[in-house]
C-alpha positions in Angstrom: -70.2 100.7 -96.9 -66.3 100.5 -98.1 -63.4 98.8 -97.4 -62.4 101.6 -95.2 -65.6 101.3 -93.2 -65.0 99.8 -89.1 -65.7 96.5 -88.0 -68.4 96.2 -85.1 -68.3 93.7 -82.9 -71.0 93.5 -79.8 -71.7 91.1 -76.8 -73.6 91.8 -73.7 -70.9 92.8 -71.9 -66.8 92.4 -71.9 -66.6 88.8 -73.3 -66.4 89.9 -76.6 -63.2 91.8 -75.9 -61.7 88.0 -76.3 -62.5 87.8 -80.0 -62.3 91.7 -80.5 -58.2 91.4 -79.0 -57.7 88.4 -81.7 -59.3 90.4 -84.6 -57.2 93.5 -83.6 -54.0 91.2 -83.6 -54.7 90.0 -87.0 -56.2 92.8 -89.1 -54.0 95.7 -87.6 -55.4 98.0 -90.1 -58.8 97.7 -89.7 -61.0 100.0 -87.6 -63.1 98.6 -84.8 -66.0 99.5 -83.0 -67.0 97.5 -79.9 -70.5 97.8 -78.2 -71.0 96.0 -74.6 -74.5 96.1 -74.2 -74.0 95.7 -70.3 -77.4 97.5 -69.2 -79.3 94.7 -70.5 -76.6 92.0 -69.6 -76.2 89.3 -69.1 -78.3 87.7 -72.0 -77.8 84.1 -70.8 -80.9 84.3 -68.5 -83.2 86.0 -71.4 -85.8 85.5 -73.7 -85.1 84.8 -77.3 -87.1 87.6 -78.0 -85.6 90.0 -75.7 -81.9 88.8 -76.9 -83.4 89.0 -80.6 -84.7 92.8 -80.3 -81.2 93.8 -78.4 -79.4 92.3 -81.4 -81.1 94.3 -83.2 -80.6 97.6 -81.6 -77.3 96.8 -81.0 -76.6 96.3 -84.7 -78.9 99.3 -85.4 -76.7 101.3 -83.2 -73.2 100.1 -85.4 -74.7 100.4 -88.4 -75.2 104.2 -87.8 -71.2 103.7 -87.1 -71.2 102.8 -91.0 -69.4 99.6 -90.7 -69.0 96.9 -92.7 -69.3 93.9 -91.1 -70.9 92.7 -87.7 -69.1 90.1 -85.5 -72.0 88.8 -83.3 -69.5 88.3 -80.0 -71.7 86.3 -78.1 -72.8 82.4 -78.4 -76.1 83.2 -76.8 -76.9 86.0 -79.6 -75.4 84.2 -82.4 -77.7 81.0 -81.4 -80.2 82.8 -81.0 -80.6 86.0 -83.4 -77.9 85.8 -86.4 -80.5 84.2 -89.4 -82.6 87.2 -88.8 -79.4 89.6 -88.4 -78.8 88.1 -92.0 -82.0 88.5 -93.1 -82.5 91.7 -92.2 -79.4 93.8 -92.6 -77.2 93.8 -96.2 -73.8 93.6 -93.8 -71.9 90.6 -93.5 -72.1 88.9 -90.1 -69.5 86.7 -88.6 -71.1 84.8 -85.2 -69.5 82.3 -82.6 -70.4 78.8 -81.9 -68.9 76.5 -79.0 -65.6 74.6 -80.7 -67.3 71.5 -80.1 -65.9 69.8 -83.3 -62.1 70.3 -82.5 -62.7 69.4 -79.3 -64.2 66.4 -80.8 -61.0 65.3 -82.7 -59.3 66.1 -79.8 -60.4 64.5 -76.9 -58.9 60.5 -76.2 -61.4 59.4 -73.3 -64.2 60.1 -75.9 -66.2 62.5 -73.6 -66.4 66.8 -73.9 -67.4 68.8 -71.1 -68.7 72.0 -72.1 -69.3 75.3 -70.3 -71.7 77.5 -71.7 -74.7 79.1 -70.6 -78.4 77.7 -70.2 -79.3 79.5 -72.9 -76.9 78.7 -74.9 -77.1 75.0 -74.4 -80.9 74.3 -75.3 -81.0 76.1 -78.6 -82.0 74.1 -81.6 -78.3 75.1 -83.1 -76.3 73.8 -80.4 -78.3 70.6 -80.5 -77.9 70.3 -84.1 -74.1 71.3 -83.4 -73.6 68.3 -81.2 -75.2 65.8 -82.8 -73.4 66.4 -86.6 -69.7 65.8 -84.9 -70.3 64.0 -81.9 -71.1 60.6 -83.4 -68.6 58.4 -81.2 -67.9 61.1 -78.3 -70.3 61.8 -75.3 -70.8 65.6 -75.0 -71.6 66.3 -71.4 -72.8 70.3 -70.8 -73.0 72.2 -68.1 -74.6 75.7 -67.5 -72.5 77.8 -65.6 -75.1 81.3 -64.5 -72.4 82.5 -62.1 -69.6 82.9 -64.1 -70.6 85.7 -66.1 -70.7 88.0 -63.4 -67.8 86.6 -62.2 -65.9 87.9 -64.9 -67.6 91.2 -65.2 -66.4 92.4 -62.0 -63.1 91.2 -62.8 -63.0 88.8 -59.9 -60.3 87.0 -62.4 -57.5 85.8 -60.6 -56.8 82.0 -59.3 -57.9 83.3 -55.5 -61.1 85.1 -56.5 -62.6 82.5 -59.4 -61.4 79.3 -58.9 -63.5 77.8 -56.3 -66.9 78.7 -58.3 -64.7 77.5 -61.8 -64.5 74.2 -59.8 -67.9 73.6 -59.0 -68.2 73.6 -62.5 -65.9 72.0 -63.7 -65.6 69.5 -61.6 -68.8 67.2 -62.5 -67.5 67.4 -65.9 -63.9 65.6 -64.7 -65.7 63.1 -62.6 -67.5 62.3 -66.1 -64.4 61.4 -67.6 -63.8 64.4 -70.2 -60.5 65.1 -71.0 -61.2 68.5 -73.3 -63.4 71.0 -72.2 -65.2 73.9 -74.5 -65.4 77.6 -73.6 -69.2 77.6 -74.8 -69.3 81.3 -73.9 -66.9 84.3 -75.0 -66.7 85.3 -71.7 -65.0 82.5 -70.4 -61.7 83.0 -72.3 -60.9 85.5 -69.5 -60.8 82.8 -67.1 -59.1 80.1 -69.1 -56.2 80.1 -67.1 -58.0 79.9 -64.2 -60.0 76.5 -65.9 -56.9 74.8 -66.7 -55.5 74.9 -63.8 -58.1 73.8 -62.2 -58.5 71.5 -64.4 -54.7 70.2 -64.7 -52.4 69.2 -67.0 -54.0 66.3 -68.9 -57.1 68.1 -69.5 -57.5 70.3 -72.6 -59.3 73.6 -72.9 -60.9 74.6 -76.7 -61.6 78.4 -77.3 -62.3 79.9 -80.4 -61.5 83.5 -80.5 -58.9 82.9 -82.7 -60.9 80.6 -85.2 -64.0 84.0 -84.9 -61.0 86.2 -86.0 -59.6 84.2 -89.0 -63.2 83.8 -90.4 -63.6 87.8 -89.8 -60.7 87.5 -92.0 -61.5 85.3 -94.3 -65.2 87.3 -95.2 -63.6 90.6 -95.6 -61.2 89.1 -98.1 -64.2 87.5 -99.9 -66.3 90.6 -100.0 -63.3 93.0 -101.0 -63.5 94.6 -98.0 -59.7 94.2 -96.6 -58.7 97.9 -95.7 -55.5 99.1 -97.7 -54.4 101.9 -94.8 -51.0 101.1 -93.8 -51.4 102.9 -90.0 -52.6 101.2 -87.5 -56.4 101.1 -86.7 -58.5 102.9 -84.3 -60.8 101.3 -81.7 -64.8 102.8 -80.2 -65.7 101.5 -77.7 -69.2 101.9 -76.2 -71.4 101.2 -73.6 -75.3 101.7 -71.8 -74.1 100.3 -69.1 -71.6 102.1 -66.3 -69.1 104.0 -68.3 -66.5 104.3 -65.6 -66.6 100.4 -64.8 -66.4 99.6 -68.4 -63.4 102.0 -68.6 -61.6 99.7 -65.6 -62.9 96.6 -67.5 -60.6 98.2 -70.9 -57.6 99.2 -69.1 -57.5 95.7 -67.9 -58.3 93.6 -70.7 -57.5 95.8 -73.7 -54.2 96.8 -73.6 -53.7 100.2 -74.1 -55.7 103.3 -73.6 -58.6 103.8 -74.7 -62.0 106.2 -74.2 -65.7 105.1 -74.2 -68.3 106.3 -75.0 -72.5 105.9 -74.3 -75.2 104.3 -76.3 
């Protein structure tokens, strides 16, 4: 492992590509390889055993990339697998958790909606998550199983998502919360399509960009910063349908890219 090394980042499908986009933007250097693990997606419905062992073959399959770090680009896998990501690999690994403390010095009516999904919002961390910043502020959750596959076949615009966003969101309004957390890295490819349903006065927390400042942050502190001056190159790969992850990329990315199976 050197500084010259990729990064990997994986989810279980595209909703990584929010965090991967930020990481891109900020280290413009750096090498990245991306792994959608879409033939086993989506992981919010899963066992933690099932999410564990793809974790691990996942991050098997990026360490034989030789990189350098790990961003676990999922909620659900970061819940649920990083301590034994940490324990058993020597990389550094960078996970996700819902913004729930920003949102929590945010909000004025003293109540958080957040989205996320089931999984996601019965693990032990998430709990503990909650309860450490949410000492005067309700936190009011809902699991949202639709919306990942919403997203994955790029049903994204205002027409196609925003009647199933509402019936989401909307219990959460009725509740009173005035700032509502992306639980779910998926989700930031529909938050425009969440505040406008959910209006003006209502904030939306995300936290690709916090993800990418920490990614930041622990390649500085290991010595691991690249020192190439020209710009990085993305890998991106998939075991799920190559050709639908290709329209997924030219949508979401950018700029052209190739992909390649796990």
């Amino acid at each position: 492992m050197t500084y010259r090394a990729p990064i990997g980042i994986f989810d279980s499908g595209i909703g990584g590509l929010s965090i991967a986009s930020k990481v891109r933007a900020l280290l413009p250097g750096e090498d990245i390889v991306y792994v959608a693990d879409s033939g086993h997606a989506p992981y919010g419905d899963r066992s933690d055993q099932y999410i564990l062992e793809r974790s691990f073959a996942v991050t098997d399959f990026l360490i034989s990339r030789n990189v350098k770090a790990v961003v676990v680009a999922c909620n659900t896998a970061t819940t649920t697998s990083i301590a034994a990501l940490r324990a058993r690999y020597a990389v550094p690994f960078i996970g996700v958790e819902p913004g729930i403390k920003p949102a929590v010095l945010n909000s004025r009516s003293g109540v958080v909606g957040v989205l996320a999904t089931a999984k996601t919002l019965v693990t032990d961390s998430f709990t503990a998550l909650a309860n450490a910043v949410a000492a005067n502020v309700r936190i009011e959750i809902m699991p949202c199983p639709e919306l990942v596959l919403q997203i994955e076949a790029l049903k994204l615009d205002h027409h196609e998502a925003a009647g199933l966003v509402k019936k989401y969101l909307q219990p959460l309004l009725e509740q009173g919360a005035d700032t509502i957390v992306l639980g779910c890295t998926h989700y930031a490819h529909l938050a425009h399509v969440i505040a406008g349903v959910a209006g003006p006065n209502v904030s939306i927390v995300s936290t690709e960009t916090a993800v990418a400042n920490e990614v930041r942050r622990r390649l500085e502190r290991e010595g691991l910063v690249t020192n190439k001056v020209q710009a990085g190159f993305d890998e991106f790969w998939s075991n799920g349908s190559l050709e639908h992850f290709q329209r997924q990329l030219d949508r979401l990315w950018g700029r052209p890219v190739t992909v390649g199976q796990f």
